[in-house]
MARVEX-414274 format. One record per residue (C-alpha): residue number from 1; residue in three letters; x, y, z. Coordinates in steps of 0.25 Angstrom, whole numbers. Example, Ala and Ser with C-alpha at 12.3 -4.5 7.8 and 13.67 -1.06 7.14 Angstrom:
REC   n res  east north    up
REC   1 ala    49   -18    31
REC   2 ser    55    -4    29
This chain:
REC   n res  east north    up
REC   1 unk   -51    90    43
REC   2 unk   -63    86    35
REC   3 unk   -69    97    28
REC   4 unk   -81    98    16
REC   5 unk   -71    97     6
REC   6 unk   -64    83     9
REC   7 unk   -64    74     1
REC   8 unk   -76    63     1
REC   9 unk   -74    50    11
REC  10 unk   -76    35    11
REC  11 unk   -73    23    17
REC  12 unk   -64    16     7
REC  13 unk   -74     4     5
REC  14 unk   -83    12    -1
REC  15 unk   -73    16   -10
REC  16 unk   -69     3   -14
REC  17 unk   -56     2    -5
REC  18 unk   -57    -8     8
REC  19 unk   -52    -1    21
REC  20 unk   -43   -14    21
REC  21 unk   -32    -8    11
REC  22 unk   -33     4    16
REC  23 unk   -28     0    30
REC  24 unk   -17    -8    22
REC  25 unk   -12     4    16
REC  26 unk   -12    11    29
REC  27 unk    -4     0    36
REC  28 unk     4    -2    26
REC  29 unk    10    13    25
REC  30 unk     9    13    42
REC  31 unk    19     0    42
REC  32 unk    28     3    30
REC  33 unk    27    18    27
REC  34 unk    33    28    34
REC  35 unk    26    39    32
REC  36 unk    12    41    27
REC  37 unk     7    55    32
REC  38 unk    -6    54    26
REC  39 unk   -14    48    14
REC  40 unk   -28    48     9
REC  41 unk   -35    40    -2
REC  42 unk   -46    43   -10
REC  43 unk   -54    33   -18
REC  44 unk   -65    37   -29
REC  45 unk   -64    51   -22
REC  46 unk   -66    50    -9
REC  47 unk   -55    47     2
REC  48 unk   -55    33     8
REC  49 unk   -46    32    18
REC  50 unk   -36    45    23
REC  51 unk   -27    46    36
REC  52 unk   -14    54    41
REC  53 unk    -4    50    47
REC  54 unk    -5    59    62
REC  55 unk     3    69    62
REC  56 unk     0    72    49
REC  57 unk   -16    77    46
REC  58 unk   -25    80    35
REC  59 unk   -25    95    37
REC  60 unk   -10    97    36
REC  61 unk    -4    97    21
REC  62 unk    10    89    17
REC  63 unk    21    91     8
REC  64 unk    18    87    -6
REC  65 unk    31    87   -12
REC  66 unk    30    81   -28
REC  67 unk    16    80   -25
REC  68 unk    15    94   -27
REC  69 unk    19    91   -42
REC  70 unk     6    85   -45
REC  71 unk    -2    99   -39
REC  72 unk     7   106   -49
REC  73 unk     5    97   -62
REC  74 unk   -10   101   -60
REC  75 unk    -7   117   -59
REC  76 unk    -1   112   -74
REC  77 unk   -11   106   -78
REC  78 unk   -21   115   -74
REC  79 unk   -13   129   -78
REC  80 unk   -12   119   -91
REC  81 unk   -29   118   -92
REC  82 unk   -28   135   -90
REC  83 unk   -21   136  -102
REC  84 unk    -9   141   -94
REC  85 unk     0   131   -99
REC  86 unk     3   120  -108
REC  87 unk    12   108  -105
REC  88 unk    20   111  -116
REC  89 unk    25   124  -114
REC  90 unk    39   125  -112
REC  91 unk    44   127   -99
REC  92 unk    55   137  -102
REC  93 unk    42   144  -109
REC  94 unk    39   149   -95
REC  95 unk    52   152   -89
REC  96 unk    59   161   -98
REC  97 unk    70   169   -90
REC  98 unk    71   156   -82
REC  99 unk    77   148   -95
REC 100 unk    92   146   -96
REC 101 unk   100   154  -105
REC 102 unk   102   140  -114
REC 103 unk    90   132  -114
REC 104 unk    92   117  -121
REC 105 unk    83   112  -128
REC 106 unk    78   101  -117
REC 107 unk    74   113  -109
REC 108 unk    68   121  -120
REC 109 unk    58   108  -123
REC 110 unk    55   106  -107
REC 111 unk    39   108  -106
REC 112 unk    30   109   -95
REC 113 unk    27    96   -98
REC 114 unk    39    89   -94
REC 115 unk    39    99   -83
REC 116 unk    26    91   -78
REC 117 unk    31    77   -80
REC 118 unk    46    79   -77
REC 119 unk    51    76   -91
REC 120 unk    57    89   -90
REC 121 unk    71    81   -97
REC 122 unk    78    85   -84
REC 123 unk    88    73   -79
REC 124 unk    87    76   -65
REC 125 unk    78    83   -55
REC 126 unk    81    97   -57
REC 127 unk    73   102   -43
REC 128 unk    85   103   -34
REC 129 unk    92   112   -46
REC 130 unk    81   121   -49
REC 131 unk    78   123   -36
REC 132 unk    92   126   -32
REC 133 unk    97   139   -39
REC 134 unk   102   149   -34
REC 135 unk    92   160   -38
REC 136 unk    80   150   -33
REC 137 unk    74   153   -47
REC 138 unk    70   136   -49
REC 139 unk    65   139   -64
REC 140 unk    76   143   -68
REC 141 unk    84   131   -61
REC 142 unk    75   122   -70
REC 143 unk    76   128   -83
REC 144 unk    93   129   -79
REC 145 unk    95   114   -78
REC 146 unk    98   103   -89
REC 147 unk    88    98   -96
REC 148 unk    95    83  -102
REC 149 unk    81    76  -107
REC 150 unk    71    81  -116
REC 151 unk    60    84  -108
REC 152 unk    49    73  -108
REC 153 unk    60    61  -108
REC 154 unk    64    60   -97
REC 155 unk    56    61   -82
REC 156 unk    64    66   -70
REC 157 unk    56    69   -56
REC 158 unk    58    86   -56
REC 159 unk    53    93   -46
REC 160 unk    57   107   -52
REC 161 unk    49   104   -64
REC 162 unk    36   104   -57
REC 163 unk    41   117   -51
REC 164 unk    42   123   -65
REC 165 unk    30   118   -67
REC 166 unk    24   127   -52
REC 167 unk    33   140   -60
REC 168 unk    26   138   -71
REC 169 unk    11   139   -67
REC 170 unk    15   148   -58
REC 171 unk    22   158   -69
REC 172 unk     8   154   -77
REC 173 unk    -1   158   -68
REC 174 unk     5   168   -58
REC 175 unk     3   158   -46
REC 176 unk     9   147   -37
REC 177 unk     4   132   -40
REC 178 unk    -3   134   -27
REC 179 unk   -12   146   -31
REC 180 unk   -15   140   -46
REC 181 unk   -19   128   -39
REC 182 unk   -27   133   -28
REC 183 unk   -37   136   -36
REC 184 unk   -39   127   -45
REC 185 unk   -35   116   -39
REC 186 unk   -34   115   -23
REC 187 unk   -46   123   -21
REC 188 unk   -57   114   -28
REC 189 unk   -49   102   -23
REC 190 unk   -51   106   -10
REC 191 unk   -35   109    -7
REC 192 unk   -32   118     3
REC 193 unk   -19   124     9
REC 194 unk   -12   117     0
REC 195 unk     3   125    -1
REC 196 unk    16   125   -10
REC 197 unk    30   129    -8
REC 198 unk    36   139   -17
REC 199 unk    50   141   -22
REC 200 unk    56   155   -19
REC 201 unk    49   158   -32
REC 202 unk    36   157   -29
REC 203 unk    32   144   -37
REC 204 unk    27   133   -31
REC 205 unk    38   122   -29
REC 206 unk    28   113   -39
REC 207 unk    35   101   -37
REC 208 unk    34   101   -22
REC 209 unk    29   109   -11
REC 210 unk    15   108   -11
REC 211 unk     8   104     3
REC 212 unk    -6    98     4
REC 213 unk   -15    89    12
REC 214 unk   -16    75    11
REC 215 unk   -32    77     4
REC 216 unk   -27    88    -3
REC 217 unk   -20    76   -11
REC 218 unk   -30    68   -11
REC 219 unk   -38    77   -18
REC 220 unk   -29    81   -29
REC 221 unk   -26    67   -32
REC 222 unk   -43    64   -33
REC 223 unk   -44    77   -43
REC 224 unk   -34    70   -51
REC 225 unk   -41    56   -50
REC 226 unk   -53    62   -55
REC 227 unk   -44    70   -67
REC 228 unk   -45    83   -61
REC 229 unk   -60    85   -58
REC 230 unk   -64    88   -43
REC 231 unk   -79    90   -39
REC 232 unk   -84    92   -53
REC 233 unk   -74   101   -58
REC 234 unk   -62   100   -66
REC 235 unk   -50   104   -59
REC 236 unk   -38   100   -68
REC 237 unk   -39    95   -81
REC 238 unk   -42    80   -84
REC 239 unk   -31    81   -94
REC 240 unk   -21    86   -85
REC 241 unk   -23    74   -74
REC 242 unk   -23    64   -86
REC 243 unk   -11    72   -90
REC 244 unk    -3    74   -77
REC 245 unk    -7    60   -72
REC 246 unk    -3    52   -85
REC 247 unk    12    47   -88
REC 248 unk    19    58   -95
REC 249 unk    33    53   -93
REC 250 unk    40    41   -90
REC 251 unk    49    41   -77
REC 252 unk    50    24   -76
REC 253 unk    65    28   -72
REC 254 unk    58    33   -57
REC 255 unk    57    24   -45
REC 256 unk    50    17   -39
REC 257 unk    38    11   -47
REC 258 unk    26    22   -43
REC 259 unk    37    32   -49
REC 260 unk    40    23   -63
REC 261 unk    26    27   -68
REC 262 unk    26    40   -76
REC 263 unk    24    53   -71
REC 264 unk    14    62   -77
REC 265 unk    14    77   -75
REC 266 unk    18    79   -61
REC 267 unk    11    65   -55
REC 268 unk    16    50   -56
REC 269 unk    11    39   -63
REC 270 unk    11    27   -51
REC 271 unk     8    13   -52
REC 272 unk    -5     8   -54
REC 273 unk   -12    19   -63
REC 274 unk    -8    29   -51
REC 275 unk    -2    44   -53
REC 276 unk     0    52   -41
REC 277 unk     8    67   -36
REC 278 unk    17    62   -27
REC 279 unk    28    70   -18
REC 280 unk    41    65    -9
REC 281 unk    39    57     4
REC 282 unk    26    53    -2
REC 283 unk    14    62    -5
REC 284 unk     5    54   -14
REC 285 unk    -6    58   -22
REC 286 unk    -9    46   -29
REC 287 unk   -20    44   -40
REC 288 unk   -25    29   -40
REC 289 unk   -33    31   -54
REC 290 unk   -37    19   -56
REC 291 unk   -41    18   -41
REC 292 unk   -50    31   -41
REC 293 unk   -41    33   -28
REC 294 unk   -31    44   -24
REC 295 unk   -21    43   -11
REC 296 unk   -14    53    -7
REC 297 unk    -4    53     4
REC 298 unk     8    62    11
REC 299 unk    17    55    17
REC 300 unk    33    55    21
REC 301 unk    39    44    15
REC 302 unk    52    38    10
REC 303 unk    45    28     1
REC 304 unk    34    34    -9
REC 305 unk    34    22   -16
REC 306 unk    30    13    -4
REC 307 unk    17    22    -2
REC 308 unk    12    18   -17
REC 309 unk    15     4   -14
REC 310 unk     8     5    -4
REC 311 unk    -4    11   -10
REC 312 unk    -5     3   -21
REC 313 unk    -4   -11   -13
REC 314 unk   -13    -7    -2
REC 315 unk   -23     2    -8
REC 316 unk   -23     3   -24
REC 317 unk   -28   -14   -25
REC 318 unk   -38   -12   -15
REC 319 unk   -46    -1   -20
REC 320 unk   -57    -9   -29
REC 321 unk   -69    -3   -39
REC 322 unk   -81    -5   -27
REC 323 unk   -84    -3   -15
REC 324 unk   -76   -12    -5
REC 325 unk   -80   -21     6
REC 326 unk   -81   -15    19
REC 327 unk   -69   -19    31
REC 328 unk   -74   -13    43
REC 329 unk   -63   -18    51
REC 330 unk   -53   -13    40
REC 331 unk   -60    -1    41
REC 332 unk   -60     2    55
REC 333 unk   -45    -2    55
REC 334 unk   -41     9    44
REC 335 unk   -50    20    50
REC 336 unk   -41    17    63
REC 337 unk   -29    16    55
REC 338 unk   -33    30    48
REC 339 unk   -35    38    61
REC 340 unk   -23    33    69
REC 341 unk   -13    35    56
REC 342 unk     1    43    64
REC 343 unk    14    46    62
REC 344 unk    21    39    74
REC 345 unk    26    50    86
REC 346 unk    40    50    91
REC 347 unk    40    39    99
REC 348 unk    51    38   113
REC 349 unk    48    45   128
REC 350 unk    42    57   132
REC 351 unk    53    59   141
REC 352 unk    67    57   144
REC 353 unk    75    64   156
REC 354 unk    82    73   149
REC 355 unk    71    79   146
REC 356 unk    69    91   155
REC 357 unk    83    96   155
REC 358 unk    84    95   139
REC 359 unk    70   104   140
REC 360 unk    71   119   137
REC 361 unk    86   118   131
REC 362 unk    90   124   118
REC 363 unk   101   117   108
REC 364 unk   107   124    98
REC 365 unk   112   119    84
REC 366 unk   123   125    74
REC 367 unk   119   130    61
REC 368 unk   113   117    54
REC 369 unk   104   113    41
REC 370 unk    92   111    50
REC 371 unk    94   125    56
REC 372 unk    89   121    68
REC 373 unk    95   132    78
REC 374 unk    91   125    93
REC 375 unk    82   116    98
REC 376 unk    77   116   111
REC 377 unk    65   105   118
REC 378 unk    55   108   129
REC 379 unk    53    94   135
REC 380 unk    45   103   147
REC 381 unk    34    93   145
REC 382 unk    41    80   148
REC 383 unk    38    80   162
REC 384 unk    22    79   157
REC 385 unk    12    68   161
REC 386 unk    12    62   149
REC 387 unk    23    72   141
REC 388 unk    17    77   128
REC 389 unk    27    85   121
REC 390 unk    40    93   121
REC 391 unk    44   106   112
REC 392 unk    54   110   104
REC 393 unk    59   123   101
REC 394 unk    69   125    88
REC 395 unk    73   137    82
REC 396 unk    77   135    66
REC 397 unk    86   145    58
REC 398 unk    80   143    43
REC 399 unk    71   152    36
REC 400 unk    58   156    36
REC 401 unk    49   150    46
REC 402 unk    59   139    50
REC 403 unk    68   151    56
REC 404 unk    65   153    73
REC 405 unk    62   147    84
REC 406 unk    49   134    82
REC 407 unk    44   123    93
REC 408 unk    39   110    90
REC 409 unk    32   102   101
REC 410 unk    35    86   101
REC 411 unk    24    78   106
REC 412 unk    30    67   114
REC 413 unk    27    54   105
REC 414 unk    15    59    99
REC 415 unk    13    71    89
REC 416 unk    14    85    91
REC 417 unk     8    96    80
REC 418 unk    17   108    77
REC 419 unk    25   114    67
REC 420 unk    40   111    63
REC 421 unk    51   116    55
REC 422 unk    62   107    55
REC 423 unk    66   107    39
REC 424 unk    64    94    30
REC 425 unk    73   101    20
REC 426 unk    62   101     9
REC 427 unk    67   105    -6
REC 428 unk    61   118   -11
REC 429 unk    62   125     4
REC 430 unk    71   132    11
REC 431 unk    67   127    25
REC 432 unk    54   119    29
REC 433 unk    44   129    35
REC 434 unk    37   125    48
REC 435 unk    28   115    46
REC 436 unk    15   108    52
REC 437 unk    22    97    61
REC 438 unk    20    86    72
REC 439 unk    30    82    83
REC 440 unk    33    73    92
REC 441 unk    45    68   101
REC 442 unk    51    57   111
REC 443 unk    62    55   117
REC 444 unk    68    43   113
REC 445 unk    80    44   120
REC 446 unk    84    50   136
REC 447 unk    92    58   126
REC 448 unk    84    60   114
REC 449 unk    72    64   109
REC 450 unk    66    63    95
REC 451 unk    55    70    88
REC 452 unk    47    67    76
REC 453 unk    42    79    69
REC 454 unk    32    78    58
REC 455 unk    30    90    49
REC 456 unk    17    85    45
REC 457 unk    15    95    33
REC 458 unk    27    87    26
REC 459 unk    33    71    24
REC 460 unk    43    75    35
REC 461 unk    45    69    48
REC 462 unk    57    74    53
REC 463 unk    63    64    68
REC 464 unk    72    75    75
REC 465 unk    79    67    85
REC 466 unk    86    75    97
REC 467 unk    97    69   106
REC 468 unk   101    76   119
REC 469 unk   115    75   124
REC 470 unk   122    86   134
REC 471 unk   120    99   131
REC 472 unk   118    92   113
REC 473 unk   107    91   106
REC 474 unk   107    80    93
REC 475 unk    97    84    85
REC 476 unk    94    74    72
REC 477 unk    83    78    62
REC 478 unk    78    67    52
REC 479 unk    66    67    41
REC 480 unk    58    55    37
REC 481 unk    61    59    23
REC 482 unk    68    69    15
REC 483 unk    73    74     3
REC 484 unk    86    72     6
REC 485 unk    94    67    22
REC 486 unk    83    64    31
REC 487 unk    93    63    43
REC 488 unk    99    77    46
REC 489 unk   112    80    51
REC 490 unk   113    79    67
REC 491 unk   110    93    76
REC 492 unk   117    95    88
REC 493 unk   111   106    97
REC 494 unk   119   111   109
REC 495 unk   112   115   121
REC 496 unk   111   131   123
């Protein structure tokens, strides 16, 4: 929904970029791509072209994942022009009780620095190890491990870095990265309910766990094009983006190429003069300096490298220094192409014959991972002129707002809004929440019918196929991506 303080809009001719190579970019992630949820892109500051891709909307916010790294570099640098903090202070400076009893002298040297630019002369990821102690206390789990290299040789991608970084403004000054930032940050930017996972401690993940709209973005990647100034006024230090922005350590080891280019403090250097905060399954905010443009986009994909390359050979050449000619054909064509942008339903019959004597049963499942408890289906609607949807009712067994009994209505091939709590295994939580989510459902089998349930605050799509044998339910759950299998083992219910 449009409100007084969106930002500006144009037709990309007027700002130098031909409708044409917009509708090329759109095409081209539409045929090769799967999937895009959104994108918006601004040129000299005002947004040219923007869609989503139905279910998904402007109003609901996405996982950010690594992108949240970027949000947490500029509460640095901003705690940095407070005079809070210097980059050079030793980390152990902050953490005292938290430091092992033998502290070596890789450890003692480690600065907040090569906290930012993860050169922290670790030789692995220490995330998964920090994070996994027995007394939950992640601080200390950093300062515990071995640290091989002298800190600014040697870059390694280390999520729980930027999460020192979170405890360290937080022990600085008494509150979250969230409420810092509010302030001085999300509230003149225009930000709002942006939100950020903690760990049992209180602190911010920092390197993950921030949620925010698409323009939400899109806005922090212009503040950054325009070196921190927003309506006037200086919001982060011109310093600091020049800073956090520049290459401050090599990582030409990484691949692929857009991740070969140097990383700066918590943003990578791309091709082309790029930088960009970017986070898994691909959310982009990408700063085309040379461009005057800024693309932002949430998406779940397997292939973030595909999405830049597509970026740069469809949009980055065809944004020249004038105005460009006017394509009313190519314009109408992407206006079309921006409206009917959708995620495509479930596909298969609204029906099947078994239908009405599977409706209102309840299978139950032994103890498993998903801790899915029973499942049952109301498919009291089949008998509709046309059938619109059917209902499930699960009852889970996790913690916290997972645990009871939930329903989730499956529009038959088409969308159906609700919420959802089947659990994408998301490091850093217990169990997923329930979560903002669209449904839909098919039978594409006399015996089997499938569901594709998006959670539209996250990248994942999870298909939960369902086969019907006897007095047996096969149930299968897979994701479109995930941080580990993607395909869970089967479920088999049995009727109660």
């Amino acid at each position: 929904m449009r409100t007084s303080n969106s930002l500006p809009r144009s037709v990309p001719e007027a700002q130098g970029l031909p409708s044409s190579a917009i509708l090329a970019f759109v095409k081209e992630v539409e045929a090769s791509i799967d999937s895009l949820h959104s994108f918006m892109l601004l040129r000299h500051g005002t947004v040219v072209a923007e869609s989503w891709w139905y279910p998904y909307k402007p109003d609901t916010p996405h996982m950010l994942f690594s992108l949240s790294k970027s949000f947490t570099s500029t509460a640095v640098g901003l705690a940095v022009d407070e005079g809070l903090l210097s980059i050079d202070a030793p980390v152990l400076s902050f953490f005292p009780g938290d430091a092992p009893k033998k502290v070596g002298p890789n450890l003692e040297a480690m600065q907040v620095q090569h906290l930012l630019s993860m050169s922290t002369g670790h030789d692995q990821d220490t995330t998964e190890a920090a994070f996994s102690r027995r007394d939950r206390n992640a601080v200390r789990g950093f300062l515990s491990l071995p640290v091989e290299h002298v800190p600014g040789t040697h870059f390694v991608y280390n999520t729980a870095a930027s999460y020192m970084l979170s405890a360290i403004v937080q022990k600085l000054t008494g509150q979250t990265l969230l409420d810092y930032l509010t302030p001085r940050l999300f509230e003149p930017l225009g930000i709002q309910g942006a939100t950020w996972e903690s760990w049992v401690d209180g602190v911010n993940l920092g390197g993950w766990g921030m949620s925010a709209k698409t323009e939400d973005i899109a806005r922090f990647g212009q503040l950054y094009l325009q070196r921190g100034m927003w309506n006037g006024r200086r919001i982060v230090p011109e310093a600091w983006v020049e800073e956090a922005t520049t290459k401050q350590v090599d990582n030409s080891s990484n691949s692929p190429a857009d991740w070969q280019q140097g990383y700066g403090y918590q943003f990578w250097r791309g091709r082309h003069n790029t930088y960009r905060g970017d986070g898994a399954f691909g959310q982009y905010c990408i700063v085309m300096s040379d461009q005057d443009a800024v693309l932002a986009i949430t998406s779940g994909v397997n292939d973030m490298q595909a999405v830049l390359d597509t970026a740069w050979g469809k949009l980055l050449p065809a944004m020249g220094t004038g105005k460009a000619a006017v394509d009313n054909t190519a314009a109408d064509e992407l206006g079309r192409a921006l409206k009917s942008l959708a995620l495509a339903p479930q596909q298969g019959a609204a029906t099947s014959p078994l239908a009405a004597r599977l409706s209102g049963r309840t299978y139950a499942f032994e103890p498993n991972d998903e801790t899915l408890h029973s499942l049952s289906f109301d498919f009291s609607s089949h008998n509709a002129k046309p059938a619109q949807s059917c209902t499930l009712t699960y009852r889970l067994l996790g913690g916290g707002k997972r645990r009871g009994t939930h329903r989730l209505t499956c529009g038959y091939c088409t969308w159906a809004d609700g919420v959802a709590a089947f659990d994408a295994h998301v490091p850093g939580r217990v169990t997923m929440p329930q979560l903002r989510a669209a449904a839909s459902g098919a039978w594409t089998a006399v015996d089997t019918f499938m569901i594709k349930l998006c959670q539209v605050e996250t990248p994942f799509i999870a298909t939960i196929t369902c086969r019907f044998a006897d007095d047996r339910l096969f149930f299968d759950l897979k994701f479109n991506v995930g941080f580990g299998p993607t395909e869970r083992p089967q479920l088999i219910g049995r009727l109660v």
